[in-house]
N, C-alpha and C positions, 0 to 999 in steps of 0.2 A: 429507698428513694424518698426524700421526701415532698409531702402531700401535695406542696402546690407546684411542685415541679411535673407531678405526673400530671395533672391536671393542666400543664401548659401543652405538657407535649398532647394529651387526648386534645387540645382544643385547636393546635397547629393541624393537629392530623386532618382534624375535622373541616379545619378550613379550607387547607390543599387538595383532601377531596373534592369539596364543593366547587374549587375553582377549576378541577381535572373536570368534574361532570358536567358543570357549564361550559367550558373552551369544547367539551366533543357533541355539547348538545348545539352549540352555535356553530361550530364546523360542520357537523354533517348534516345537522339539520333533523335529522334520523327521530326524535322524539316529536317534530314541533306538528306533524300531521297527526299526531293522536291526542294532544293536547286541546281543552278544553279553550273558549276565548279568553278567560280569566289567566289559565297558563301561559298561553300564548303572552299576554300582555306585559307579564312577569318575567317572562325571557326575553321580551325586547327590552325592557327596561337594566336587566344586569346585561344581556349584550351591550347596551349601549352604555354603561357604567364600565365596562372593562375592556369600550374599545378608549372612550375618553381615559382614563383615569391607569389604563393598566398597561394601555400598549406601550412599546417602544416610545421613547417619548421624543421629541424633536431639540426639547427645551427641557430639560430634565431636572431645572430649581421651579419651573411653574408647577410642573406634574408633580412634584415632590410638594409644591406648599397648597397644591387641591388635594393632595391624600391628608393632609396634616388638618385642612383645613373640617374634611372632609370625615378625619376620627374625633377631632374637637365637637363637630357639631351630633356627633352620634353620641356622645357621652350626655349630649345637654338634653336631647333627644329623650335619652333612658333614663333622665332624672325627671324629666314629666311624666314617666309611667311608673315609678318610683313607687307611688301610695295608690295605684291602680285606677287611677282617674287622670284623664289628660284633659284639662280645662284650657278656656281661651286666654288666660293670664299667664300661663306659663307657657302657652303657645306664642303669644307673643314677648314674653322674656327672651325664647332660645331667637327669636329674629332679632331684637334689638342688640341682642347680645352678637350673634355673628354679624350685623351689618357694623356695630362699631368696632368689634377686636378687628376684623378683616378687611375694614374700608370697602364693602361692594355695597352693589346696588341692591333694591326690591328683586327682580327677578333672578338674579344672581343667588342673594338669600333661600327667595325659596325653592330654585333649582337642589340648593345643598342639601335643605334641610328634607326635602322627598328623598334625595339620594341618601341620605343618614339614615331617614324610614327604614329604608329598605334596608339597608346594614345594620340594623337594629333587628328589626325583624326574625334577621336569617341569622345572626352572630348568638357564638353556644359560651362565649365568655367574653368578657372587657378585654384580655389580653393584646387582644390583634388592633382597640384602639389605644390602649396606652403602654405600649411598648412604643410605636410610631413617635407615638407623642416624647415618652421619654427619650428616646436616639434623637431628638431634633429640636426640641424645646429645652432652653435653658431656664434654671431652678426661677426667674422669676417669672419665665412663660408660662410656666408648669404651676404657680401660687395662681397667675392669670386666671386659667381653665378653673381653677377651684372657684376662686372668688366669683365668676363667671354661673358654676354650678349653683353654690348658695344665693344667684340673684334670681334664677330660675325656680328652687326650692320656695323662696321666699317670696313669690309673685303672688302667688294668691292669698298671702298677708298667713299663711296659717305652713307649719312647721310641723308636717307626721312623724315619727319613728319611724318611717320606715325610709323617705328621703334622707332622714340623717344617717341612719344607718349606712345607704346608699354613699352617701357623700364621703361620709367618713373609710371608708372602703375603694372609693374612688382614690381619696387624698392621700391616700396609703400607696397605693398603685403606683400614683404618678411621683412616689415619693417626699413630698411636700411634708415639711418637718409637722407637728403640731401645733407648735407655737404662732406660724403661719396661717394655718388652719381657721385655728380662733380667728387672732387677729383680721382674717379674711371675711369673716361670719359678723366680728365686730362692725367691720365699715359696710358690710351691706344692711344688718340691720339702720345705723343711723341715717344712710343716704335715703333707706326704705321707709325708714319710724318702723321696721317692726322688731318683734322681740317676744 
C-alpha cells in the first residue's frame, strides 16, 4: 500500500476514535466526575463544537459552509505555529483573513478561530481539513485558501523554512498547481512590499 494512503486511513481511524470517545464521554457523562477543571472545560468546549457543527443539521448548506469554514481557518491557524512561534502579526492576519474571505463579523471571527484552536490542537494530520476543503471548494477557492496562507506566512514581514515548507505541503494537498502557488506568493508579497 502505498505510504500516504496508510497514513490516511491511521489518521481517519484516529479521528473516528476520538469522535466515538467524545459522543460516550458526553452521553454518559461517566468520565466528567473524575476529570480535573481544566478537563472538564475541554469537554464542554468539543461538546459544544459537535453539538453546533456535527449534529443533524436543520439547514444542512450552513452546517456545511461552518465546517468548510471551520477547516479553512484551522489551516491558517497551523501556519502560525509553522516556525514555532505564534506572534500578534499573524494572529491578526488569520482574523483579517477569515473576516474578509467569509464576510462575518469580530465575534463571529473569533468564535472560529478558538474553535480551529481546538481542531488544531487535537488533529494527528491536515487530511481531515483539506479533504473537506478539496470535496467542496472549487480550483479557485482552493488557490484562495493558499494565497490566504502566504498572507499569514508573510505577516510578520520575515519568511522561515519551515512556513514554507508548511505551505508548500499545504498547496500540494489542496492540490493547487504550482504555477498558482507562485503566482499566489507573487501578489502577496507586492500587496505586503515583502520579499
Amino acid at each position: 500500500m502505498h505510504m500516504w494512503g496508510s497514513g490516511l486511513i491511521a489518521c481517519t481511524t484516529t479521528v473516528w476514535f476520538g469522535i466515538v470517545f467524545l459522543f460516550t464521554v458526553i452521553c454518559t457523562g461517566k468520565l466528567w466526575k473524575t476529570t480535573t477543571g481544566a478537563q472538564q472545560i475541554m469537554i464542554e468546549h468539543f461538546k459544544q463544537f459537535f453539538e453546533k457543527h456535527l449534529s443533524p443539521p436543520a439547514n444542512s448548506e450552513t452546517v456545511s459552509q461552518d465546517r468548510l469554514q471551520l477547516a479553512t481557518a484551522a489551516l491558517l491557524v497551523e501556519m502560525t505555529r509553522a516556525d514555532g512561534e505564534v506572534n500578534a502579526e499573524e494572529q491578526a492576519a488569520v482574523a483579517r483573513a477569515i473576516r474578509k474571505a467569509f464576510n462575518i463579523d469580530e465575534e463571529k471571527t473569533a468564535e472560529l478561530i478558538r474553535l480551529a484552536e481546538l481542531e488544531v490542537a487535537n488533529a494527528t494530520c491536515y487530511h481531515q481539513f483539506t479533504s473537506l476543503i478539496n470535496k467542496n471548494f472549487s480550483k479557485a477557492q482552493k488557490a484562495q485558501v493558499v494565497e490566504m496562507l502566504w498572507e499569514v506566512a508573510y505577516a510578520d514581514a520575515e519568511m522561515e523554512k519551515y512556513e514554507e515548507h508548511l505551505l508548500r505541503r499545504l498547496s500540494d494537498l489542496l492540490y493547487v498547481p504550482h504555477h498558482e502557488f507562485i503566482q499566489s506568493k507573487l501578489r502577496v508579497q507586492a500587496r505586503l512590499g515583502a520579499g
